[in-house]
MARVEXZA-992507 format. One record per residue (C-alpha): residue in three letters; x, y, z. Coordinates in Angstrom, 3 decimals. Example, Ala and Ser with C-alpha at 12.3 -4.5 7.8 and 13.67 -1.06 7.14 Angstrom:
nupa xx yy zz
ALA 12.300 -4.500 7.800
SER 13.670 -1.060 7.140
//
This chain:
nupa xx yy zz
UNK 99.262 105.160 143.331
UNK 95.812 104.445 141.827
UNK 95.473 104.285 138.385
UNK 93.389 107.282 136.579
UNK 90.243 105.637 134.996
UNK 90.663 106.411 131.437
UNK 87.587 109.068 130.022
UNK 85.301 107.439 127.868
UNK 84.587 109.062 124.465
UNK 81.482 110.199 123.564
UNK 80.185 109.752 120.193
UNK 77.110 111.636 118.225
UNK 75.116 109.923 115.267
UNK 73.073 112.671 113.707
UNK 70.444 111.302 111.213
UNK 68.559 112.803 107.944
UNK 65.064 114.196 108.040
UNK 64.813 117.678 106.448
UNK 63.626 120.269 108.801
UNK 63.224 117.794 111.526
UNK 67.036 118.184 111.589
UNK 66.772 120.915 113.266
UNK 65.524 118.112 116.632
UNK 69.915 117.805 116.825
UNK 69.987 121.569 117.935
UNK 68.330 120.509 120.863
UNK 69.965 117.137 121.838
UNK 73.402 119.062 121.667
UNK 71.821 122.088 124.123
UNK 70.779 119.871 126.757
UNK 74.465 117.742 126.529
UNK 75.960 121.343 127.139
UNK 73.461 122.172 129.826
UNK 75.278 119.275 131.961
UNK 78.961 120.026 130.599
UNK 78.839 116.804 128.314
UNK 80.746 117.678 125.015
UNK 80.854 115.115 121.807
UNK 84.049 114.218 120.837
UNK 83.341 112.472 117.562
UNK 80.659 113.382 115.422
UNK 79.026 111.435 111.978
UNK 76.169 112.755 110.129
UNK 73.771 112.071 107.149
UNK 71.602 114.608 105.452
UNK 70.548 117.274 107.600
UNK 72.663 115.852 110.215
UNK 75.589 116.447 108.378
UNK 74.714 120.446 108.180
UNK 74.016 120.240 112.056
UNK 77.341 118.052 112.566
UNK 79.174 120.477 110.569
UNK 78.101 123.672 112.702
UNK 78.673 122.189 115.312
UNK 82.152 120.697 115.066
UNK 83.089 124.502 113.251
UNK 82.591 126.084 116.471
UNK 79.534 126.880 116.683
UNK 77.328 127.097 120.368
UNK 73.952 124.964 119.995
UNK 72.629 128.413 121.179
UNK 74.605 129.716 117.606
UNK 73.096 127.103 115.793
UNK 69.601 128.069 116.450
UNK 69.799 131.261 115.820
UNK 71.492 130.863 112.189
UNK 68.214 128.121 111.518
UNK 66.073 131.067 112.759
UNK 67.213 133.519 110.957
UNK 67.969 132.197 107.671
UNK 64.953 132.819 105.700
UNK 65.459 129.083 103.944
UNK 63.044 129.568 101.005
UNK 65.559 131.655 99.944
UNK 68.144 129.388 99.128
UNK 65.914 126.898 96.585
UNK 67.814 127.476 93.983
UNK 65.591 126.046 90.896
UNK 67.158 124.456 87.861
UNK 65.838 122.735 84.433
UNK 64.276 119.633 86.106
UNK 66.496 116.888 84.774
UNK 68.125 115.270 87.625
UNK 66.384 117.701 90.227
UNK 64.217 120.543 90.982
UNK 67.183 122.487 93.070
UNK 70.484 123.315 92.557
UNK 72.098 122.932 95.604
UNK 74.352 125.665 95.237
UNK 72.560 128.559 97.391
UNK 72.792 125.898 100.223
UNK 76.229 125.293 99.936
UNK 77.094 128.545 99.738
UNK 75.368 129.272 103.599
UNK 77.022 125.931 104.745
UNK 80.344 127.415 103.354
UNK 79.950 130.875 104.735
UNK 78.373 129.234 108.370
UNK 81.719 127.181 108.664
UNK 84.058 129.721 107.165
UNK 84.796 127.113 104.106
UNK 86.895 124.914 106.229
UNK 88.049 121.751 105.360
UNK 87.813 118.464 107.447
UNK 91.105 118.950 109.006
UNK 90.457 122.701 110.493
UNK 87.695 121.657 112.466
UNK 87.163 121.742 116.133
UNK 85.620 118.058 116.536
UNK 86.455 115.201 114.720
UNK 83.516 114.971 111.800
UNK 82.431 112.023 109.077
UNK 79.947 113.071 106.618
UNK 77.651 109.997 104.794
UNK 77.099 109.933 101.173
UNK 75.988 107.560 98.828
UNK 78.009 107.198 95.459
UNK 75.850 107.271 92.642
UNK 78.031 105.595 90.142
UNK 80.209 103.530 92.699
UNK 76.443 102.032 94.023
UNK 78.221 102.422 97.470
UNK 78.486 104.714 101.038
UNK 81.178 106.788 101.167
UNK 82.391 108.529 104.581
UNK 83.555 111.695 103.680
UNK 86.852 112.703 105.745
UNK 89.068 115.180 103.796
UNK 88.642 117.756 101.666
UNK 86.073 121.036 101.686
UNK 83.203 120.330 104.805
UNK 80.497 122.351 102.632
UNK 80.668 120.260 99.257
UNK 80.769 117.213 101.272
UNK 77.639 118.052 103.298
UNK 75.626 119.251 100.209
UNK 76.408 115.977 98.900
UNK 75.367 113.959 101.739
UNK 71.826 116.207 101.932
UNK 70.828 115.977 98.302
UNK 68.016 114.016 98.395
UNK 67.584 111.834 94.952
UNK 64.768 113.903 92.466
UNK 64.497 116.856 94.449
UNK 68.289 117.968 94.430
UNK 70.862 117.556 91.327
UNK 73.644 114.995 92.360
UNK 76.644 116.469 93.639
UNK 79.912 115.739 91.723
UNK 83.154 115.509 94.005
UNK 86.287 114.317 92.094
UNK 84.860 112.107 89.296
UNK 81.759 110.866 90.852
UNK 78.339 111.814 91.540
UNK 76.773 111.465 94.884
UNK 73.141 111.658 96.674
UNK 71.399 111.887 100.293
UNK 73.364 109.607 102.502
UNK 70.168 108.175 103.847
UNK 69.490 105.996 100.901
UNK 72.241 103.998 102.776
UNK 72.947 104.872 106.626
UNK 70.527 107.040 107.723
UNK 71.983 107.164 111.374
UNK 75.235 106.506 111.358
UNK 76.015 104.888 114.140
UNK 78.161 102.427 112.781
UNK 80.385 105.694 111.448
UNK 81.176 107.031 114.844
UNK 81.980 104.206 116.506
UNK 84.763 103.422 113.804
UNK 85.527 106.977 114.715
UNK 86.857 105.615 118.204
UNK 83.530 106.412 120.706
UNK 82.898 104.248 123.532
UNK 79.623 105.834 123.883
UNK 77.245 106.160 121.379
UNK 74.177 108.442 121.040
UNK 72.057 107.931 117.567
UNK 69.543 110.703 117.040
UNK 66.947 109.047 114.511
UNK 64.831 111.002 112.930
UNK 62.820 108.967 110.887
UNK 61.020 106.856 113.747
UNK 57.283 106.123 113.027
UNK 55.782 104.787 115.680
UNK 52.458 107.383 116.382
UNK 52.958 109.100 119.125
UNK 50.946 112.008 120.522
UNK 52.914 115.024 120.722
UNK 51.955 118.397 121.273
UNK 52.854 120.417 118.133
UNK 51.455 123.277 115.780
UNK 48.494 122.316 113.255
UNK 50.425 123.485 109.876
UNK 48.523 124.047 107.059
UNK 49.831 123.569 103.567
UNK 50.568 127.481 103.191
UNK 53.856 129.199 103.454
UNK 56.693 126.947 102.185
UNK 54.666 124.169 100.346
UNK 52.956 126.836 98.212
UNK 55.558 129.443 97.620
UNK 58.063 126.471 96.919
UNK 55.590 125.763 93.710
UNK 54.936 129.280 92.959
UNK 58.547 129.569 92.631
UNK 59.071 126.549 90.548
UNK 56.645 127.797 88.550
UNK 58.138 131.323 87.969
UNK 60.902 129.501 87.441
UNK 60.340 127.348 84.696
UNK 58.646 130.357 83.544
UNK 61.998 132.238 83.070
UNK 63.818 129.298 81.631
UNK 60.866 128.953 78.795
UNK 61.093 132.396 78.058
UNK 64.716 132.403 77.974
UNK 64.462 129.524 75.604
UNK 62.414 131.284 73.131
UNK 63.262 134.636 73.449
UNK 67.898 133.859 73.171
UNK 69.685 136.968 73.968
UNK 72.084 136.468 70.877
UNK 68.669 138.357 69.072
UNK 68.452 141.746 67.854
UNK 67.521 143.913 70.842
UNK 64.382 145.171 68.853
UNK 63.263 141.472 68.408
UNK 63.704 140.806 72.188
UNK 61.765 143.750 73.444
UNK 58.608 142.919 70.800
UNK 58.927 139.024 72.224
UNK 59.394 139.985 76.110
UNK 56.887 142.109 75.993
UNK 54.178 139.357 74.594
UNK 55.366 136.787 76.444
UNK 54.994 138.691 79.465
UNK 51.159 139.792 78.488
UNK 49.974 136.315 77.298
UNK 52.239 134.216 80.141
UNK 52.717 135.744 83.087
UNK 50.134 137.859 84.961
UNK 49.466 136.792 88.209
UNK 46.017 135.013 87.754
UNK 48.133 132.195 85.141
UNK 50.938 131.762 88.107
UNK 47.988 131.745 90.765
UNK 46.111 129.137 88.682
UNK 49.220 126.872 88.099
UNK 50.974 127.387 91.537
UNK 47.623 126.355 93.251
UNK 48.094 122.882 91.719
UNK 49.728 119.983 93.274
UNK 53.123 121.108 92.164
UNK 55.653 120.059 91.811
UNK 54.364 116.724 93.041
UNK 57.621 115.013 92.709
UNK 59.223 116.897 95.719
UNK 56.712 115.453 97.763
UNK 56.115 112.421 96.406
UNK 60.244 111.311 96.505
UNK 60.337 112.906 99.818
UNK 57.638 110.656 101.117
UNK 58.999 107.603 99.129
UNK 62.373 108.020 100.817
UNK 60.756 108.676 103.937
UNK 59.705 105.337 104.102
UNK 62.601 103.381 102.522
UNK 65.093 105.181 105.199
UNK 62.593 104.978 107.917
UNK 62.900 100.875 107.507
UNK 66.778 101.112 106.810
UNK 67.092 103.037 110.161
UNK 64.839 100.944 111.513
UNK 66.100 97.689 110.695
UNK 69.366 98.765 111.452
UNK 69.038 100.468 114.995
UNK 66.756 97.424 116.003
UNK 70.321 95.266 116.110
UNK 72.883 98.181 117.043
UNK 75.188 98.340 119.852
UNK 74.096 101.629 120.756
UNK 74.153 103.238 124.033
UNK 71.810 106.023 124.068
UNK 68.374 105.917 120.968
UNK 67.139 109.517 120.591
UNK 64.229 108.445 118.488
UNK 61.989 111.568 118.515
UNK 58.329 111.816 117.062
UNK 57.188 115.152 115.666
UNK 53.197 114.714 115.460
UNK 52.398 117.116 113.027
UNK 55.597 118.355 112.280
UNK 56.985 117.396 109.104
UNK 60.007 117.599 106.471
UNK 58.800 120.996 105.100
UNK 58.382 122.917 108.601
UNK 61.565 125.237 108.504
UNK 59.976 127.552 109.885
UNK 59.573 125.364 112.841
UNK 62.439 125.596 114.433
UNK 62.110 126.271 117.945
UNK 59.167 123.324 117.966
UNK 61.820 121.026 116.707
UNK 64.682 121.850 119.215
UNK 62.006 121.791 121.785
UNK 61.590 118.053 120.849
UNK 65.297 117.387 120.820
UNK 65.570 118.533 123.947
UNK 62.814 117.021 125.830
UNK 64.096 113.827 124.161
UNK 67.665 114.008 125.238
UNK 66.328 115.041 128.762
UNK 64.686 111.492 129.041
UNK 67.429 110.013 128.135
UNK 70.399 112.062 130.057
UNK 70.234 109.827 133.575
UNK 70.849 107.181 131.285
UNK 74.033 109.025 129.614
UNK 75.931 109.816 132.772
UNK 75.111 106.588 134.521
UNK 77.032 104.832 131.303
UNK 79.716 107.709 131.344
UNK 80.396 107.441 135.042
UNK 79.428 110.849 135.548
UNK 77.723 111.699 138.917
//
């Protein structure tokens, strides 16, 4: 009797890059379109929240729909500007409620989670524990989100260190390994929307301005005053601070210019990691998608950025079943 060929397992890297994140929805639609289902999956940053959908149950076809309709400005959840602009909380909160706050071990599809360690100076490969706190962790890029603490240590954006992790999911156990990389710069002409700086860029400062608004006023007006103090106080501060021509004025500066200017840094500093690192990887299958004018801030982009991830993955899925043995 002939023995069975043994099934090769397929493993997907999902890499960081904001919005452009959203590119995975549409690498893991056209592997269902021809029956091909992941069996290990490793993510960083926005590949993490993908990953995590994902291996929760959720359809590609799901997953796009929850990115449409989740109205993602939102969930920036401003804080005092010490060790980042956002919170992070209002996004773990979807992630939690998405993946009905299950932990590593409850999920569908085996999933590894990149972080890096702030005061460790090291990667960690979340495993165990709750899937939500681990991927707000991994997607907390340094100077725009606060640092997530897990246990006694604080971690950041897993990009800083493995931006694709490629290297994750093949420890996993894959014999096959796709890496989606986002971060790929070579120009490239692709058809996509002409976005203006409107929508998200601006209302993300008008917000952050409102915001630190409300913290100054709750600085100087304390609610431990006498009630007749606060209403004299709110009522001034309101007249002299906030009409709408002072927000207008200040929101219509370059602000906050350290969200884009960190964003952009990183950009570049993962962009070379992933780079360097794919350049000398044993990987099967290089997803390496560009967005023309697409970029990080585009959430409302979504279908444009699945429409990429698919048309990538199509290019690429001759190549997938020839190495799988699939006819």
């Amino acid at each position: 009797m002939a023995k069975q060929k043994k099934r090769l397992k397929l493993g997907l890297a999902l890499g960081g890059g904001s919005a452009r994140g959203f590119t995975h929805i549409g690498v893991l639609k056209v592997l269902h379109k021809h029956k091909i289902y992941p069996d290990y999956i490793a993510g960083t940053s926005a590949g993490a929240m993908v990953g995590a959908f994902y291996a929760a149950g959720h359809s590609p076809n799901d997953i796009e729909e929850i990115a449409k309709k989740t109205d993602w400005k939102k969930i920036l959840d401003f804080t005092s500007p010490k060790y980042g602009l956002l919170s992070g909380i209002l996004i773990e909160q979807k992630i939690r409620k998405v993946i009905h706050n299950k932990n590593f071990d409850e999920l569908d599809i085996p999933l590894r989670v990149v972080s890096y360690n702030l005061d460790q100076h090291k990667k960690i490969v979340f495993s165990e524990g709750n899937v939500a706190r681990s991927v707000r962790a991994s997607l907390s890029i340094p100077g725009i989100f606060v640092p997530v603490k897990i246990g006694k240590y604080n971690h950041i954006d897993g990009g800083v260190v493995d931006p694709t992790p490629f290297d994750v999911v093949k420890e996993m156990g894959a014999d096959i390994i796709i890496a989606v990389d986002l971060l790929h710069s070579e120009k490239k002409s692709i058809p996509g929307p002409i976005v203006k700086e409107t929508s998200f860029i601006s209302e993300f400062r008008q917000k952050f301005v409102i915001a630190e608004l409300l913290n100054v006023k709750n600085y100087f007006i304390p609610t431990r005053w006498p009630k007749f103090f606060r209403t004299i106080l709110t009522w001034t501060f309101d007249k002299l601070l906030y009409p709408a021509k002072v927000i207008r004025i200040m929101s219509g500066k370059e602000f906050p210019p350290i969200a884009k200017v960190v964003n952009e840094a990183m950009d570049v500093l993962m962009n070379n990691l992933a780079r360097e690192r794919l350049s000398c990887a044993k990987v099967d299958i290089k997803i390496t998608p560009c967005f023309g004018n697409l970029d990080w801030t585009n959430l409302r982009q979504v279908e444009k950025f699945v429409e990429i991830g698919e048309a990538e993955m199509n290019k690429k899925i001759g190549l997938l079943k020839k190495k799988m043995g699939i006819k």
